[in-house]
N, C-alpha and C positions, 0 to 999 in steps of 0.2 A: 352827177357831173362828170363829163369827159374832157379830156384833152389830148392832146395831138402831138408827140415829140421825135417822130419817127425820122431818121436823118435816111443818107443814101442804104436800104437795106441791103446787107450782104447777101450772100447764094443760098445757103442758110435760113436767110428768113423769107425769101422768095420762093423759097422750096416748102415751106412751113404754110404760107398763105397760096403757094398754086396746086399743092397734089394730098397735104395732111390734112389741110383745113375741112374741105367736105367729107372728107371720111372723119373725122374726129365726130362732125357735127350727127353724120349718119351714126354714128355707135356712140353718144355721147350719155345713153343708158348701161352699158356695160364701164363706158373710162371714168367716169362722175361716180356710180358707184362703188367700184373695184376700189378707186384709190382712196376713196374717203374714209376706206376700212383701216388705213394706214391713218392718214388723219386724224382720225376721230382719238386714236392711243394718244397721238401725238400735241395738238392743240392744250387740253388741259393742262399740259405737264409744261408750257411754258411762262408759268407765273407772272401771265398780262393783268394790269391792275384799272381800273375808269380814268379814264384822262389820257393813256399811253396811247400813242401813235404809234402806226406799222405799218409797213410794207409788204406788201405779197408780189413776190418777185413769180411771174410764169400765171397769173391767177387763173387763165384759162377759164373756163367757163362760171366763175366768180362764186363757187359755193364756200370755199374755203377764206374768200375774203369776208363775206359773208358774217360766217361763225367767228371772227374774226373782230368784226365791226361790233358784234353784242358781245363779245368777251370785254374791248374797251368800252362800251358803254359810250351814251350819247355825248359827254363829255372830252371821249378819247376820238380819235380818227384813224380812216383805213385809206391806205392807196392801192390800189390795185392794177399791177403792171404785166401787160402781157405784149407780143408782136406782132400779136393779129386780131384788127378789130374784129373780127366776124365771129369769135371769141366773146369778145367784149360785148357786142350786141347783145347776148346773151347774159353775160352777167352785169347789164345795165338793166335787165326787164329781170334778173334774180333780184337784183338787191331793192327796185320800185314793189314788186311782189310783197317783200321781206317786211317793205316798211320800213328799209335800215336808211338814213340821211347821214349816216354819219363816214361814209365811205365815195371817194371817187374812184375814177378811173384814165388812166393815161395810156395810147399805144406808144410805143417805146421799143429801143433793142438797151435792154439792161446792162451791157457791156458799155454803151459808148453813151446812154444817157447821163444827166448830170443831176444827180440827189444834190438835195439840201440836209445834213446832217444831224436832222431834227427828229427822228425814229431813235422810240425806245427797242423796237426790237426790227426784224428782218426774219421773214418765213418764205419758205419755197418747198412746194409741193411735187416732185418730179420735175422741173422745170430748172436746175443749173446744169443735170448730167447733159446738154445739148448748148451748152456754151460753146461757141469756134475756140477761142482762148477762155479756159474755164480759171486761171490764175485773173485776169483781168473782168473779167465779171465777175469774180469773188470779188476780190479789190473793193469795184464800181458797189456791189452792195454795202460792204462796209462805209461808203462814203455815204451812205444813206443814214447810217448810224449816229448819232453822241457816244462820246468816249464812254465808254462802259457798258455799251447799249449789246443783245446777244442778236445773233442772225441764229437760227434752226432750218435747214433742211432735211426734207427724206428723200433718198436716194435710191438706188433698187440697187439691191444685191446683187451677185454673181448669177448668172442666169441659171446654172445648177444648181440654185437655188430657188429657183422662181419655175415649178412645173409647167404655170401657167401659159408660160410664155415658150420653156425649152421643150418639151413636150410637143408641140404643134409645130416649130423649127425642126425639129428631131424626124417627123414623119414627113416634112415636104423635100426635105434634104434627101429623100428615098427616088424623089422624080424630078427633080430640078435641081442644076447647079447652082452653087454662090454666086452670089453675084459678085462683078468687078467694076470697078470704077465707076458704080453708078450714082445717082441723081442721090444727096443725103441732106437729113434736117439737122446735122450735126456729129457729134462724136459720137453718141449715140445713148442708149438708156440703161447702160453698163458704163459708162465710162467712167463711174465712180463706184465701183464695185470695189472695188482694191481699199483697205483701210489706210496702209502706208501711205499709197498717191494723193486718197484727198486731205491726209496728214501735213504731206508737202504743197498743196495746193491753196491748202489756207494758210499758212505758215507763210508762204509765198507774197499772197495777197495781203500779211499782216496781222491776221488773229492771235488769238492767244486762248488756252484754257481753251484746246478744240475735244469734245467727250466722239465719240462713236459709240450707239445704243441698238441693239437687233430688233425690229418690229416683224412678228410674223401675223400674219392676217388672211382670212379668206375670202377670195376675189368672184364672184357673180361673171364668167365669160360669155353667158348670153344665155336667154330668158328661154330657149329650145337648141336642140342640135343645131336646127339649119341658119340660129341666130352665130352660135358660137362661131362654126365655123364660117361664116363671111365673115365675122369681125376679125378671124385669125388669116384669111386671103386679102384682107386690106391692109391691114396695123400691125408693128412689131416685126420679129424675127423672121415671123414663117412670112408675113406680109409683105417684106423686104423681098426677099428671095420670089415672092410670088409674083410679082412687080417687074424687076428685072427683069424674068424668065421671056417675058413678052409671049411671043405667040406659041412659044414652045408651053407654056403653063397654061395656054387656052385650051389647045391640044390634050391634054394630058386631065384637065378638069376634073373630069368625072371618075376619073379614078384618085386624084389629089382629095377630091371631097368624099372619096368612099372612105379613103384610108382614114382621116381626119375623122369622121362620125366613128368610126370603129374604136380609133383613138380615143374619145371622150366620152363615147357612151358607159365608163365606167364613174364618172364624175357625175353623172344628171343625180339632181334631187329635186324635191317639190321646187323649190325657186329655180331652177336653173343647172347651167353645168360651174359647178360649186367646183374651185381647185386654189391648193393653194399658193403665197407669195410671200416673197423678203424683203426689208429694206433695212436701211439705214437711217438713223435720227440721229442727224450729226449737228451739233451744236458749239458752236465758238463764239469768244468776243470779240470787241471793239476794245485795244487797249485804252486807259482812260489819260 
């Protein structure tokens, strides 16, 4: 089941469905992967019981709603909220696949949509660090709640923490400037790096009893050298900077992509170039 709740999209999420959307879908074997390593710690450890209702705030390509739908069992229900159907298409033929009925699916911008208060709990899998106002889509998830009800998300850590990601920034920063003032899908996939900020962010939004928990995990960045690195010239840090650069990064290509293989060839294993990553499994309630 789908439905449609999508109001006037901000810049944000027009930026999300015109320039992230087909790169997500092209490397959606490395992003579905990667972060389900995070996930997979994470899901068990939030004590969903058959009958409980949830929300998946960001569900993206619908795997995590998914595991989600068989933890509550055919009794319990899943909603799964993401901004971009094209997303969605996909995790409407995961969960037909699955055999799971007991999950839909809504396009939505989770900041300004309107829950009914009927969720035992609220999950989000990298999807709140790119909130415009990340106070007010806290908020909006908690609205989705019953008094006492927990939301959990994972976050990513400080990027000095995440090789995965600073490592391949690290090397394109050698032949391309930062960018400035460019085109963005939000504050970005650090912006809850900081323990104290999203301390005050949910506090803000009204939680209470908020834990912060480190999850470190090994992340698959692509099934060969010359996978990793395209998925590192479209997506993320160094993809940012790549992007920007415009013709000046066309330019410079073939030395960008020597430097990059150089950089990673110390990471290849039989699956992949295997590196590691951080997050956060941050968890608060809904006062009752």
């Amino acid at each position: 089941m789908t439905t449609t709740a999508m109001q006037q999209p901000s810049d944000y999420v027009d930026f999300w469905n015109r320039v992230l959307v087909p790169k997500f879908i092209r490397f959606r074997h490395i992003l579905s992967e990667g972060t389900s390593n995070h996930s997979a710690q994470v899901l068990p450890t939030l004590g969903l019981g058959h009958g409980d209702r949830v929300v998946d705030i960001g569900c993206g390509f619908g795997d995590t709603a998914v595991e989600l739908a068989r933890l509550v069992g055919n009794s319990g229900a899943v909603l799964g909220v993401d901004c971009c159907d094209a997303f969605l298409d996909f995790a409407r033929r995961e969960a037909a696949a699955a055999g799971i009925t007991n999950l839909s699916f809504i396009e939505a911008d989770v900041q300004t949509h309107r829950f009914e208060p009927i969720h035992d709990a609220c999950f989000s899998r990298f999807g709140t660090q790119f909130f415009e106002n990340p106070v007010a889509g806290l908020r909006n998830m908690r609205a989705a709640l019953k008094p006492g009800g927990t939301m959990t998300m994972i976050v990513w850590r400080a990027l000095d923490e995440n090789p995965c990601m600073n490592l391949p920034k690290q090397v394109i920063q050698r032949y391309l400037p930062a960018p400035e003032d460019g085109d963005t899908c939000g504050p970005g996939p650090f912006s809850m790096a900081e323990e104290l900020v999203v301390r005050h962010q949910l506090e803000a939004a009204g939680y209470e009893a908020v834990t912060l928990e480190r999850v470190d995990a090994p992340v698959v960045m692509g099934k060969s050298l010359d996978d990793a690195v395209a998925f590192q010239l479209a997506i993320g840090p160094a993809g940012e900077i790549y992007r920007e650069a415009g013709a000046l990064a066309e330019q410079r290509q073939d030395e960008i992509v020597a430097a990059l293989k150089r950089a990673l060839t110390p990471f290849k294993r039989p699956e992949g170039i295997v590196m590691s990553s951080g997050s956060w499994k941050v968890t608060a309630r809904n006062p009752r």
